[in-house]
C-alpha positions as CSV (number, residue, x, y, z in Angstrom):
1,X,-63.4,-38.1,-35.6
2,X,-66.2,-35.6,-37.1
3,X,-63.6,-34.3,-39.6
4,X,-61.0,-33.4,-37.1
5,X,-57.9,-35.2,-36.3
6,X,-56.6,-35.8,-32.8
7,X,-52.7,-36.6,-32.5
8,X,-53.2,-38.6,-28.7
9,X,-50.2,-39.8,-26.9
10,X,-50.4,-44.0,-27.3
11,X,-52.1,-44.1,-23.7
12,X,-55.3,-42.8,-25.1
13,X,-57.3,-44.6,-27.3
14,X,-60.5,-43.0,-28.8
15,X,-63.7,-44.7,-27.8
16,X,-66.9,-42.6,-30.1
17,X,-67.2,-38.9,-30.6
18,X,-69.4,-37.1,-28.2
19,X,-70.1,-34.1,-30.1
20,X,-68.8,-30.6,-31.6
21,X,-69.2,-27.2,-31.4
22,X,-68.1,-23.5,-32.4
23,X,-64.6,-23.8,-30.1
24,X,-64.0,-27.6,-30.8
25,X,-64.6,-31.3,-30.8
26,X,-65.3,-33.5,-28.1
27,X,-64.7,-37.0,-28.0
28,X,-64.8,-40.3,-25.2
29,X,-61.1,-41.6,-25.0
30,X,-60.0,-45.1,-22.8
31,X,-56.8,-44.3,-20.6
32,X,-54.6,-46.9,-20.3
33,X,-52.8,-46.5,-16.8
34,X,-51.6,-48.8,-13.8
35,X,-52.5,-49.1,-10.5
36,X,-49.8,-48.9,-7.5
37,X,-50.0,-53.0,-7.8
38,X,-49.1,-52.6,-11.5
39,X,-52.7,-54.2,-12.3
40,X,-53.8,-52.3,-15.6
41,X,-56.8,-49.8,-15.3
42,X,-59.0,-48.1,-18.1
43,X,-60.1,-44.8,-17.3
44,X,-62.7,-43.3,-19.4
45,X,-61.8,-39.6,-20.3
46,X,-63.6,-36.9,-22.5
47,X,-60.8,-35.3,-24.5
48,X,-61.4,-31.7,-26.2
49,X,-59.8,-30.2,-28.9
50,X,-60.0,-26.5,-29.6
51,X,-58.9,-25.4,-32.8
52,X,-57.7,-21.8,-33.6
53,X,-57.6,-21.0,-30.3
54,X,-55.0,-18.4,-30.6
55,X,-57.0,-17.0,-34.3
56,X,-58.9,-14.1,-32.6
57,X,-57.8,-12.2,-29.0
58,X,-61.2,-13.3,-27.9
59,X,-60.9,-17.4,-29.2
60,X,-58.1,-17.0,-26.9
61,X,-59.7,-15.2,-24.1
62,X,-62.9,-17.8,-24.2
63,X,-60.1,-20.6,-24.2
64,X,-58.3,-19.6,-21.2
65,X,-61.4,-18.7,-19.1
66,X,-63.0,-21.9,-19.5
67,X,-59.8,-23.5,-18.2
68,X,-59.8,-21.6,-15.3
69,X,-63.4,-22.3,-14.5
70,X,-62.6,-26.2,-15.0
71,X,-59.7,-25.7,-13.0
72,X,-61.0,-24.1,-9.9
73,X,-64.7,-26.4,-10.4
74,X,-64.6,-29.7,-7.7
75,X,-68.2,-31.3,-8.5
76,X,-69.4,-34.4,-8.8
77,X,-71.3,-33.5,-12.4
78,X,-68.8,-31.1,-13.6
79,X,-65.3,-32.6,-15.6
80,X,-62.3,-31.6,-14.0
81,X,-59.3,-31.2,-16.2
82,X,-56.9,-33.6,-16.3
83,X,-54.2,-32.3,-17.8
84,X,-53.2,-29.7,-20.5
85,X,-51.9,-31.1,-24.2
């Protein structure tokens, strides 16, 4: 997607790319998951991928506090983070 290529575990299947930037590419992903019932369910997810993150001390430093802003952020317009990869 845009030049960029995202290794996903199988659950994650990439829907259209949303956009890119200076610290990486954003695209829409499907989740495949199961409920309690074992019913299937697609959850739609925006996955991220910052490349040369660790190039420059303050790649790095930009990197690390945007996770901790997502991390401690609970809003209804705001993404949460999911999980790490």
């Amino acid at each position: 997607m845009l030049g960029v290529r995202f290794e996903l575990p199988a659950a994650y299947d990439i829907v259209d790319a949303l956009g890119t930037g200076a610290y990486g590419t954003v695209v829409a992903a499907k989740e495949a998951d199961v409920d309690a019932q074992g019913n299937p369910i697609e959850n739609f997810v925006a996955i991220k991928k910052i490349e040369r993150a660790f190039e420059h001390k303050v790649f790095a430093q930009r990197t690390l506090r945007e996770l901790k802003i997502m991390r401690l952020l609970e809003h209804e317009n705001i993404l949460s983070i999911k999980s790490v990869l």
